[in-house]
N, C-alpha and C positions, 0 to 999 in steps of 0.2 A: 504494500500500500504506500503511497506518497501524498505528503499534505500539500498546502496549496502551496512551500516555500519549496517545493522538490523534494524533502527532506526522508528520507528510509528508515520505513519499519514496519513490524512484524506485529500479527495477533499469534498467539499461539495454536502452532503443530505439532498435535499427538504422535505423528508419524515420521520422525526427523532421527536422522544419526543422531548420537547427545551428548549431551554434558550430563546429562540425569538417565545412562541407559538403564529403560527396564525397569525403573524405580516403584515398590512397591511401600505404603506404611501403613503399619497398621497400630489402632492407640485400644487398650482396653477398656473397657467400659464394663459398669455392673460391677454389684459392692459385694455379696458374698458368693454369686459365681462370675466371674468376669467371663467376658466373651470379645473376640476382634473385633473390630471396626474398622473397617478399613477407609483411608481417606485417601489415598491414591494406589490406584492398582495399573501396573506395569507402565508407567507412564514413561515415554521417549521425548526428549527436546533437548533441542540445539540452537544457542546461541550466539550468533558470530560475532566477529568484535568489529565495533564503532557501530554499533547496532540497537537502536531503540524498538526493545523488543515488550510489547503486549501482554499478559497472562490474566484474559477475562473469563471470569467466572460468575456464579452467584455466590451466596456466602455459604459457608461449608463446602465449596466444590474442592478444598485443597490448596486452594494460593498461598497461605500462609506456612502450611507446610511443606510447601512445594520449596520458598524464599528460606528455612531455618534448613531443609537439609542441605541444602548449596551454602548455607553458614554455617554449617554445623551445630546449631543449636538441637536438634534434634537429629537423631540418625534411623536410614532407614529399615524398615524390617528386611528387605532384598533390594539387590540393585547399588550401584555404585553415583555420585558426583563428580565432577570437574570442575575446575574453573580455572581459567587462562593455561589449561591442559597439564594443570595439576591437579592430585588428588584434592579434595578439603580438607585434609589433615592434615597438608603440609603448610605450617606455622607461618613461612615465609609468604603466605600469600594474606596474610591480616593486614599490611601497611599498603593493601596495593584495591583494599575493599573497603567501600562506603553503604551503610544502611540505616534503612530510616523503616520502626518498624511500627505495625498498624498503629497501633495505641500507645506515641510514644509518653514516659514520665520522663520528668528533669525535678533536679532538686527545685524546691519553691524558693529556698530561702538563696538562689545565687541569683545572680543579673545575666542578662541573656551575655555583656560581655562575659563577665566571670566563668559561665558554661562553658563557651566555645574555647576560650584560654585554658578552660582543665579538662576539654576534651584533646586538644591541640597537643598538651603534656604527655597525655595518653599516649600519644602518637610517636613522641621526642621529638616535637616541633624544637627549635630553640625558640628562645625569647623574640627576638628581631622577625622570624619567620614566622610566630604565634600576630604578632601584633597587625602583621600584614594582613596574614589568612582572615585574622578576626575582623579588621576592618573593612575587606573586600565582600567576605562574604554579607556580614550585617548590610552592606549597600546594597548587593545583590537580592535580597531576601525582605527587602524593604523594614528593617528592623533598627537603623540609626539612632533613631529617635525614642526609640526603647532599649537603650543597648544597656542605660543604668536601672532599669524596671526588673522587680523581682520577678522572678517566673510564676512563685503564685498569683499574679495579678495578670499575665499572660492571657485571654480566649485561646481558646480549641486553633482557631487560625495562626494565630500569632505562633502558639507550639506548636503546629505543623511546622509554619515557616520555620521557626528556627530547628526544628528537628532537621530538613531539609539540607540546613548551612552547616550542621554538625555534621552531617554523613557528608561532606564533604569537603572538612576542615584539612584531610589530609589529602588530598586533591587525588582521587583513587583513580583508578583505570575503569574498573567495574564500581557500578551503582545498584545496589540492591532497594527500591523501594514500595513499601508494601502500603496499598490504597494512601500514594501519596497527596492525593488531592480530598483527600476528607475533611469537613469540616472550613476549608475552603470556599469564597465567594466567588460568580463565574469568573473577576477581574484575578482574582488569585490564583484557579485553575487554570486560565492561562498563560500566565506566568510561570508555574512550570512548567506547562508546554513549552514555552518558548526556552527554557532554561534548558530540557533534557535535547532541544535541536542543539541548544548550544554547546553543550557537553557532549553530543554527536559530531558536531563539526569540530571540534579540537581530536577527535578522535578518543571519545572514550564510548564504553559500552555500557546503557542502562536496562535493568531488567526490572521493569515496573508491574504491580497488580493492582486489577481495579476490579469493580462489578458492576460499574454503567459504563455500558457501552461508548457513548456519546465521548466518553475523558482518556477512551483508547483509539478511536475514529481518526 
């Protein structure tokens, strides 16, 4: 599919060589006899790089744990990950990943700068290189003007946006972002639009999930 700027990308193909072959999970359920559930069965997808790729769903279709087992937050009952044609278990690929996950928290009591500086630390930003990211991003993310505002005073929007600048405080290759546009006003949702074209055209590669159609279109 290409939008109106020319720009390339993908909804999601069950059928594709992958980065997730064959990928099976399943979660238990049920208190004193458990039984499977399975939330993704044998699923195939590949994601190419500089590539704004899609994964539209409803809710429970899997998106969410489709995005933890490509970060290892969750692992899966069969089937293997990649990404940038490593395993997920290979540690070295952490400095090179950004993700912003469905329902993100931040501490209440830091300022949206304070955040992205101790998320930045996280990373081994230096100081000089913390100050930069922090301040590009906040201008990108339209967050300036609350850069000294506690995060518990932050709307749903506001923490998106700055969820958004933190998964990419460390300027990744890959972007992991799970229903980035939530909570979001339509002036907002396009602005990440226009962000992940732009993080497309430098060459990096976003893997975003939604469940309206219209915010993957």
């Amino acid at each position: 599919m290409r939008d109106a700027q020319g720009a390339h990308y993908r909804l999601c193909s069950l059928s594709r060589p992958s980065d997730l072959p064959k990928t099976t999970k399943d979660y238990p359920v049920g208190f004193w006899r458990q039984r499977p559930k399975r939330a993704l069965d044998g699923l195939n997808l590949r994601v190419e790089a500089s590539e704004i790729f899609g994964l539209l769903g409803p809710n429970g279709a899997g998106k969410s744990t489709t995005l933890k087992i490509l970060l290892r937050l969750v692992f899966p009952t069969s089937g293997t990950a990649r990404i940038l044609g490593r395993e997920v278990d290979d540690v070295s690929l952490h400095a090179r990943i950004g993700y912003l996950p469905e329902n993100p928290y931040f501490y209440d009591y830091l300022t949206a700068e304070e955040f992205l500086n101790y998320a930045g630390e996280l990373f081994g930003l230096g100081s000089a290189e913390r100050r930069r990211r922090v301040g590009e991003l906040l201008e990108r993310v339209d967050l300036v003007g609350s850069r000294n505002v506690p995060l518990g005073k932050f709307s749903k929007g506001m923490v998106q946006r700055l969820g958004i600048a933190q998964a990419l405080i460390n300027d990744p290759d890959v972007l992991f972002l799970d229903e980035p546009m939530s909570g979001l006003d339509p002036l907002g949702r396009r602005e990440v639009r226009d962000l992940m074209l732009e993080l497309r055209a430098r060459g990096k590669t976003v893997f975003f999930s939604t469940h309206i159609l219209s915010d993957a279109e």
